[in-house]
Structures are given as C-alpha cells and as structure tokens.
C-alpha positions as CSV (number, residue, x, y, z in Angstrom):
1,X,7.3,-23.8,-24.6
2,X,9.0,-22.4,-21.5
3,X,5.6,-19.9,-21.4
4,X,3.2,-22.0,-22.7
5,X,3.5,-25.0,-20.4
6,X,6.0,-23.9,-17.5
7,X,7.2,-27.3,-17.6
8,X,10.9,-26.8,-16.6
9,X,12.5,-24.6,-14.2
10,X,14.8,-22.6,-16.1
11,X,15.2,-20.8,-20.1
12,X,18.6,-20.4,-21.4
13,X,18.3,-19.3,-24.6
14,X,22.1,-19.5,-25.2
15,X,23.0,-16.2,-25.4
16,X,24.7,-15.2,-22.1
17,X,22.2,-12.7,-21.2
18,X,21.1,-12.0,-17.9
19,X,21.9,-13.8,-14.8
20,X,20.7,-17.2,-14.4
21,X,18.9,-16.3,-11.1
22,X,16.6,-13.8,-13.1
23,X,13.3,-15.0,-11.9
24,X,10.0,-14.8,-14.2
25,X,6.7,-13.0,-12.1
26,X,3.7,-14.3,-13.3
27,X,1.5,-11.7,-13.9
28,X,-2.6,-12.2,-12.5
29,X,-3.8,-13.1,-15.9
30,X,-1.6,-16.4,-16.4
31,X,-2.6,-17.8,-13.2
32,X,-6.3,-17.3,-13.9
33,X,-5.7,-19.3,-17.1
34,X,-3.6,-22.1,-15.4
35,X,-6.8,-22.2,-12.3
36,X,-9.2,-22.9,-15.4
37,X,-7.1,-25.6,-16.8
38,X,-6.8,-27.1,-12.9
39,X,-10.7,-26.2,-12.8
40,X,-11.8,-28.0,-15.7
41,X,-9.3,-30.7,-15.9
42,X,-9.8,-32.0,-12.5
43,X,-13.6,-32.0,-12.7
44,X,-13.4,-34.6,-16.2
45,X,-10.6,-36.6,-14.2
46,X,-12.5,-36.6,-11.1
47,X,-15.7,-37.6,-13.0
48,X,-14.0,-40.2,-14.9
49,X,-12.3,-41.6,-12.2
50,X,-15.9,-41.9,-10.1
51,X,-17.2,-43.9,-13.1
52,X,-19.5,-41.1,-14.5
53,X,-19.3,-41.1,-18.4
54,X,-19.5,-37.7,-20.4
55,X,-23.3,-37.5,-20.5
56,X,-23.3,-37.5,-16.5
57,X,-21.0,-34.0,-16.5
58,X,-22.4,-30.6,-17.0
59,X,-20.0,-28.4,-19.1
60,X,-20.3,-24.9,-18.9
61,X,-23.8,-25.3,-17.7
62,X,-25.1,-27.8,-20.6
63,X,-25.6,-31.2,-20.0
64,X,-24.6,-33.6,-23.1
65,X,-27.5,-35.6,-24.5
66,X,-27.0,-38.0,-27.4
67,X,-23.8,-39.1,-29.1
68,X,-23.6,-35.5,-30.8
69,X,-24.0,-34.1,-27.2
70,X,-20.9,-36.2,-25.8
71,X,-19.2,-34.9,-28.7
72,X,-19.7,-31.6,-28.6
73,X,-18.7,-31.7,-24.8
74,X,-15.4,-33.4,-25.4
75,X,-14.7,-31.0,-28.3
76,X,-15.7,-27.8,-26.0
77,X,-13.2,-29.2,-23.0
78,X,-10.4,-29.8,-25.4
79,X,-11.0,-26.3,-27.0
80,X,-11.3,-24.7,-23.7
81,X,-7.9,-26.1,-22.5
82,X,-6.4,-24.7,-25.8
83,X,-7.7,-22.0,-25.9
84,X,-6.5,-21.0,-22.0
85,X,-3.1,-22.0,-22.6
86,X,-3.0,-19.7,-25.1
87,X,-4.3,-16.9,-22.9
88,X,-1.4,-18.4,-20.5
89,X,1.1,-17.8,-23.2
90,X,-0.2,-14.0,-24.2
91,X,-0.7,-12.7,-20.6
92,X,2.8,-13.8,-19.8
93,X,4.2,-12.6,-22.9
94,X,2.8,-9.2,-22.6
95,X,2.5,-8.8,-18.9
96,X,4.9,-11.1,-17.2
97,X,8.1,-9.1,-15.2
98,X,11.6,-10.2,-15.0
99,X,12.6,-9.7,-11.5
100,X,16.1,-9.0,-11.8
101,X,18.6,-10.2,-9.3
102,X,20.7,-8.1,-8.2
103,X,23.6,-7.9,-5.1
104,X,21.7,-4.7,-4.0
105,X,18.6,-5.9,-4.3
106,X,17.2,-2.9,-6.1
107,X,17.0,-3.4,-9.6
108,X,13.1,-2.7,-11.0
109,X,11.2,-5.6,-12.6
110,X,12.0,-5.6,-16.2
111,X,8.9,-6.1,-18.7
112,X,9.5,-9.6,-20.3
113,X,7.9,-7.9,-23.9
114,X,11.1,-5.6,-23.9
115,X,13.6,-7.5,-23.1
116,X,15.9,-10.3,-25.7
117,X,15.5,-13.5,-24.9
118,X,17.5,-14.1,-21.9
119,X,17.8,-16.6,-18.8
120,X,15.5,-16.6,-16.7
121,X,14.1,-18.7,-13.3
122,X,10.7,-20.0,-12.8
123,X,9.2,-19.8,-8.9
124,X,8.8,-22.9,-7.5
125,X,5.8,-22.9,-6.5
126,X,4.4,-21.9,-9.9
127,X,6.5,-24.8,-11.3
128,X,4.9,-27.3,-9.6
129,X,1.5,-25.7,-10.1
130,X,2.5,-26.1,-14.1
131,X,3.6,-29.3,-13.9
132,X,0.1,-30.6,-12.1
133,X,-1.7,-28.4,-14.7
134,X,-0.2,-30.3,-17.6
135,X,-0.8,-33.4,-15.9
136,X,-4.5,-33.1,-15.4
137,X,-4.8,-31.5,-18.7
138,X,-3.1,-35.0,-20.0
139,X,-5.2,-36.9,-18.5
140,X,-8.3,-34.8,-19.4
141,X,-7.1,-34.5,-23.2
142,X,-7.3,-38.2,-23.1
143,X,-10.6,-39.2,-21.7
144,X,-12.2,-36.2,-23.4
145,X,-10.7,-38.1,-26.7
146,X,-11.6,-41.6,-25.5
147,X,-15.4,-40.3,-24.8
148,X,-15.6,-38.4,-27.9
149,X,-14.1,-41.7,-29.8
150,X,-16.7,-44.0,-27.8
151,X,-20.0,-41.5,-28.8
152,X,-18.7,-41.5,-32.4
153,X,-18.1,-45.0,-33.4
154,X,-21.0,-45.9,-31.3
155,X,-19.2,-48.6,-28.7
156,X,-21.1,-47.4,-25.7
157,X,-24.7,-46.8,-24.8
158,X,-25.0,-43.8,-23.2
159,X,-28.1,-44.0,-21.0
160,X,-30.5,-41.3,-20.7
C-alpha cells in the first residue's frame, strides 16, 4: 500500500533495517502514472463540478452516446485509474532507488527490487502529490459510479 497509493510518509516494516531517513526516488515511470491519474481525475471532477453529465465528456477521444455509452465511459475511467496505479506500483517496484543516508553522504542508491523490506522515507513533495492523487481519484471513482448507476437504472435523461 505504501507503493501503491503513497499515502503515508514513512514504511517500517518492523524489522530494524535501514535507517529511518532512507528516502524512496521515484523513478520517471511512477510519476507518469500518478500525472494520468491527476490528468484524468481532475477532468471528470472538474466536469462534474461545472454541471456537465458523462455524455458532455470526451474520454480518450470518444464521446458517450446513449445509456450504454455513459456506461462504457464510466467503466473505461475506472479501469484506467486501476490500471495506472498498478503501473504506479510495478514501475516503483522494479525501478524505484533507495537513497541511502549516510553521514558521508556517499552511499549509491540501492535498487528497491534487491533490497528486504526495510524503512524507508517518502519525499515530500511526492507525498503530497499522492495524497491529491488519491483524492481526485476518490472523487472521480465516485461520480464515474454515480453516472454509471444513473445511465443504468435509467433515473436521468441524458440529452442528446
């Protein structure tokens, strides 16, 4: 969960290894996947929030028609957002580095695949970028469900 959402600032996994100032790097490829989440998260929040339903939203270049278009839409979002915090979870996993710390400063980055579980620090900055990811993805997850709920049982016309 620690990779997967980034949610809290710090891993112990109980064992005493490392130091608890061992920071996690995020490596290129798990940033990319928390920008898509932001990306497509904040345009179904923003949308929502300006009072356009699900057949107003182009997603992915396809613009939902119909009940089975809404659908579709708000099953595509929701599989998109699992699908990149997955990515999140393998790109860190295999390509994250441990940055070590160190009184002299120069100790290499450690590969996080070849190392035990040990303590480790998250950056700052990409905790707070987690943290609003989540949140928008939250908030997405819901309306995507709530639209996808509405085309299905049929309690809003969707204009044309």
């Amino acid at each position: 969960m620690f990779l997967i959402l980034g949610l809290w600032n710090s891993y112990d996994p109980g064992d005493d290894q490392g130091h608890p100032d061992d920071r996690i790097q995020e490596c290129e490829g798990a940033r990319i996947a928390r920008r898509n989440n932001l990306a497509l998260a904040g345009v179904v929040v923003a949308a929502f929030m300006a009072g356009a339903g699900p057949q107003d939203l182009e997603v992915f270049g396809v613009k939902a028609s119909g009940s089975m278009g809404v659908l579709t839409a708000c099953v595509m979002v929701l599989a998109c957002h699992a699908y990149w915090y997955f990515m999140r979870w393998h790109h860190l996993s295999e390509d994250a580095e441990i940055l070590v710390f160190s009184v002299t400063m120069n100790h290499a980055p450690l590969p996080y695949r070849k190392e035990g579980p040990r303590m480790l620090r998250q950056k700052s900055a990409a905790l707070f970028a987690n943290r609003a990811c989540f949140l928008l993805v939250a908030l997405s997850t819901a309306i995507s469900v709530c639209w996808g709920t509405d085309a299905v049982v049929g309690s809003v016309v969707w204009t044309e």
